[in-house]
MIGUKOL-803326 format. One record per residue (C-alpha): residue in one letter; z, x, y. Coordinates in steps of 0.1 Angstrom, whole numbers, plus 2048, in hexadecimal, padded with zeros to 3 digits. Layout:
REM residues N
AZXY;...
REM end
This chain:
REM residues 378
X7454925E9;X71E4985EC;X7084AC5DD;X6EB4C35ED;X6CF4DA5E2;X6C94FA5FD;X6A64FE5FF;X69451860C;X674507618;X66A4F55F9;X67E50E5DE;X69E4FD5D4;X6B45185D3;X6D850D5C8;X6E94F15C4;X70B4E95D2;X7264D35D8;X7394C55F8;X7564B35FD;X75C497616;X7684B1636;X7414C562B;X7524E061E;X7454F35FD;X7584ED5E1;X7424F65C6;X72250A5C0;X7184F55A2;X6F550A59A;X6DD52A5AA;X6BD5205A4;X6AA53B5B7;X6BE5585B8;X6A756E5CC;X6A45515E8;X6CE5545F0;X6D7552612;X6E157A618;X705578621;X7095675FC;X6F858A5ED;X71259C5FC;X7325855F8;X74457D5D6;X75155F5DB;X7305495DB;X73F5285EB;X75153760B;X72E54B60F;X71B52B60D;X73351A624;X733533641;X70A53263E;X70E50B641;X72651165C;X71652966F;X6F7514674;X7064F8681;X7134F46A9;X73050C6B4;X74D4FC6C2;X7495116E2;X72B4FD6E9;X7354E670C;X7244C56FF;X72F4C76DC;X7464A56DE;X72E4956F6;X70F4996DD;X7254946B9;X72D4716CE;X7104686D3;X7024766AE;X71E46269D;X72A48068B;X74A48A684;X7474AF68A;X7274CB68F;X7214D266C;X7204AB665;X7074AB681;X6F34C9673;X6F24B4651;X6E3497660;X6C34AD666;X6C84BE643;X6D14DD656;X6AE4E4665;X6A44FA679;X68F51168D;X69B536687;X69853365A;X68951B642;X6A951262E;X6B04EF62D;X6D04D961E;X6C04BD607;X6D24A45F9;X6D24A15D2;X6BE4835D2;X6A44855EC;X67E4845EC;X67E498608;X66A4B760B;X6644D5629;X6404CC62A;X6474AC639;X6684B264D;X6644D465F;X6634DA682;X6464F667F;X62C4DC675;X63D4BE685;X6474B86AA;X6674B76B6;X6754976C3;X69249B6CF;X6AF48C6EF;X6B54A370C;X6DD49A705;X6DD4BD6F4;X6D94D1719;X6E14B8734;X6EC493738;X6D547C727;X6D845371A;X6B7459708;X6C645E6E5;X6B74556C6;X6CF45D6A8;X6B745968C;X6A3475696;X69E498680;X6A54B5699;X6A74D9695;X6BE4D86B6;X6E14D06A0;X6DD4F168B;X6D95086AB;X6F751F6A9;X70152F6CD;X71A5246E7;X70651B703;X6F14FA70A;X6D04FB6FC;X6B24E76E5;X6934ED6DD;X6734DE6EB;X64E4D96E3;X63A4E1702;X6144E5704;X61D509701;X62F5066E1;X64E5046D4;X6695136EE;X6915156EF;X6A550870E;X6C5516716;X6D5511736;X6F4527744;X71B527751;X72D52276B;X71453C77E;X6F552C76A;X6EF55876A;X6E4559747;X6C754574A;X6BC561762;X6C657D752;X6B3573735;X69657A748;X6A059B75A;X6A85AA73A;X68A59E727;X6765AC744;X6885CB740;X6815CF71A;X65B5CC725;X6635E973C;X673600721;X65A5F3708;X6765E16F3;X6695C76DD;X6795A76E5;X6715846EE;X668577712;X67C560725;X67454B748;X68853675A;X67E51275C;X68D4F4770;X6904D3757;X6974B4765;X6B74B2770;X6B04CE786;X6C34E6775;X6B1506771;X6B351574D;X6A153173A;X68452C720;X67953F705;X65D53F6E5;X66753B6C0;X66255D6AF;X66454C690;X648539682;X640525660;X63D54464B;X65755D65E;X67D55565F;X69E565672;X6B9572660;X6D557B678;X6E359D66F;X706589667;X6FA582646;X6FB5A563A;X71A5B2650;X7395A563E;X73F5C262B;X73D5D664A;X7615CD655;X7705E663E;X75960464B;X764618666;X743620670;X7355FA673;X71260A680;X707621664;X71960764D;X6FD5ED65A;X6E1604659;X6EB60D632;X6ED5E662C;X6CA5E463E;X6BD5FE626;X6C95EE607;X6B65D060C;X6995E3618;X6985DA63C;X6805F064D;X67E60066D;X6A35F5678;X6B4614688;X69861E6A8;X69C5F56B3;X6C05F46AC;X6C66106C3;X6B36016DE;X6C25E26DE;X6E15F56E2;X6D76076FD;X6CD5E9710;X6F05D670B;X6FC5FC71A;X6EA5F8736;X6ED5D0739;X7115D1731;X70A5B3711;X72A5A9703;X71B58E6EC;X7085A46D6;X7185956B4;X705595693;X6F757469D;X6E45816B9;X6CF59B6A8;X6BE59F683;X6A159C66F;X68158A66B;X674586647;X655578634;X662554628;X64B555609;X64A57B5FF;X66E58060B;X6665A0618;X6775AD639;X6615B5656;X6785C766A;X6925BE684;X68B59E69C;X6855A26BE;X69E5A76D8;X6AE5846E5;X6CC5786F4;X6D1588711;X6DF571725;X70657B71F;X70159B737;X7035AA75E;X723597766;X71857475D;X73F56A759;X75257D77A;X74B564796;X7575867AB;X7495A779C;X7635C179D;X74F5E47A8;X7705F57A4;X7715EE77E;X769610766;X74E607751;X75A612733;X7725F2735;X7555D972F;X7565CF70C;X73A5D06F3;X72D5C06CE;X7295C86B4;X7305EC6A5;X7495F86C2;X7605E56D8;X7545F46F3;X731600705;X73D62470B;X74362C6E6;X7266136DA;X70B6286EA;X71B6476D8;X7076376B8;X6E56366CA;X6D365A6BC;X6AC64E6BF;X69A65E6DD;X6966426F9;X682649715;X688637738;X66C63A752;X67A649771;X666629785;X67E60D770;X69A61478F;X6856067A5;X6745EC790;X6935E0786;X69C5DC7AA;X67E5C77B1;X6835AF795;X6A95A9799;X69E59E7C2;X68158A7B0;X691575797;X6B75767A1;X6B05677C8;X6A65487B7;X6C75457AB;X6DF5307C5;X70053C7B5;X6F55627BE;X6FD5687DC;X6EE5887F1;X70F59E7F1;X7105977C8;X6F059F7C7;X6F45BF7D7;X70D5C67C0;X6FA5BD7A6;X6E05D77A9;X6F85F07B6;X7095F0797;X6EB5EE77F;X6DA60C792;X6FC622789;X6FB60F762;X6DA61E75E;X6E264376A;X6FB642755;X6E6638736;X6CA652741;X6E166C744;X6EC66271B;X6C9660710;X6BE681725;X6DD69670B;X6C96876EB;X6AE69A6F4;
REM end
């Protein structure tokens, strides 16, 4: 049994206690009401709220290297892992403290401190030093990834599949958002030093501004038929400003991209750490998961309203059905679209010409279709 203190940068917030598997078994005492992780606002039970925050901040299981870095860690499981860096990380300020610690966010965060970290956590690496603090074992997401310092600043890694696709489609579609005039964050591919080429990105948080994945306010959405408006009415309650206009473009572009990994971790919020006010929605990320990045053989045959979609509808052809907000496509994205997929996609070995072909082939019929859907809104 052990005892911790969630902090949200250097406000305790509640007190709680864990038994030896790390799971919640009593909230002993909330200290800063206000300062709550969201999904605990809008669950009863306090304890299985805190636990599936704990949870959800520590490594999936999905991830490929999960036994090969909990090894070399010396940790039992991920959220044992996450612990040993007192749940730190780069996408909110709240922190795990144990009862008894002098510790404090001034001195342990990763916006005012560098990151020092092993490469173990995308590729193969002996260079492991276990007592070290990293944000890198509280990044939730499937695929291979850790974030860096570079001269540039602080960027995250994330390497691909069995295609290594998504690392390139990361920066197609972020390319494309520039295009439509989507805010969203920028991606490029580099090459680290095992030669493996992965895609890179900036933080869009910083020491004042925080994430808040749109999961923490979408439990009660389950029991609404219409999961959309239900999210938007959840948005409004906590005074979430200008939600609807992005939401509808980001689900225009998972139309047109075909996104099947748009879950309520992949989208939400940005808010003022200090003044808990909400900014508005984050930018647009994860876009990796999209434009066949799983059929080693794209099927041109296949109806599109097969491909499945996240998070409101099952799939795209009934999503997009939710998107009322006037969009406007420039008639000259066709052929800019063309250029950049010939641009960034040749430098991928596992494309070969024919898929690429495909490829554009497909996406040139994807966006008539969403043109013609966006041309009956006006």
């Amino acid at each position: 049994m052990c005892r911790y203190i969630l902090m949200h940068k250097n406000i305790p917030v509640l007190t709680a206690i864990l038994d030896d598997t790390l799971t919640v078994t009593k909230v002993t005492e909330i200290i800063n009401p206000d300062r709550k992780p969201l999904n605990m606002m809008v669950m009863d039970n306090q304890e299985i709220a805190l636990n599936d925050f704990l949870k959800h901040r520590a490594i999936p299981g999905s991830r490929p290297n999960l036994e090969d870095l909990l090894e070399a860690y010396h940790a039992s499981d991920a959220l044992e892992f996450s612990l040993k860096s007192y749940q730190l990380n780069l996408s909110d300020h709240y922190w795990m403290k144990p009862i008894h610690s002098n510790l404090d966010w001034d001195t342990i965060n990763f916006y005012d401190h560098p990151i020092i970290d092993t490469p173990l956590f995308l590729s193969d690496s002996d260079d492991i030093n276990i007592d070290l603090i990293t944000p890198n074992s509280s990044v939730n997401g499937s695929l291979r990834q850790m974030w860096v310092q570079q001269k540039k600043g602080i960027r995250l890694l994330k390497a691909g599949n069995f295609l290594n696709q998504q690392p390139f489609n990361e920066v197609f579609v972020a390319k494309l958002c520039k295009e439509l005039n989507f805010h969203h964050v920028t991606y490029e591919l580099e090459t680290i030093a095992s030669g493996e080429i992965v895609s890179s990105c900036p933080l869009f948080t910083s020491g004042d501004i925080e994430y808040i994945p749109a999961w923490h306010i979408a439990a009660p959405l389950k029991r609404r038929d219409n999961k959309y408006q239900a999210f938007l009415d959840q948005c409004t309650h906590f005074s979430i400003p200008n939600v609807k206009a992005h939401l509808d473009a980001t689900l225009a572009l998972d139309y047109l991209t075909l996104n099947d990994d748009r879950h309520y971790g992949n989208f939400g919020f940005l808010r003022n750490s200090t003044t808990l006010e909400f900014l508005g929605m984050a930018p647009i990320f994860d876009n990796g998961n999209t434009l066949w990045y799983n059929e080693m053989t794209i099927n041109p045959h296949r109806p599109f309203h097969t491909y499945p979609s996240l998070p409101f509808k099952s799939k795209h052809d009934k999503q997009i059905k939710y998107v009322t907000t006037p969009l406007t496509i420039q008639q000259s994205l066709s052929k800019t679209a063309m250029e950049l997929m010939d641009s960034i996609y040749t430098k991928n070995s596992n494309i070969t010409e024919d898929r690429l072909t495909m490829m554009k082939t497909l996406f040139a019929e994807r966006l008539d279709m969403l043109n013609a859907y966006l041309t009956k809104l006006k």
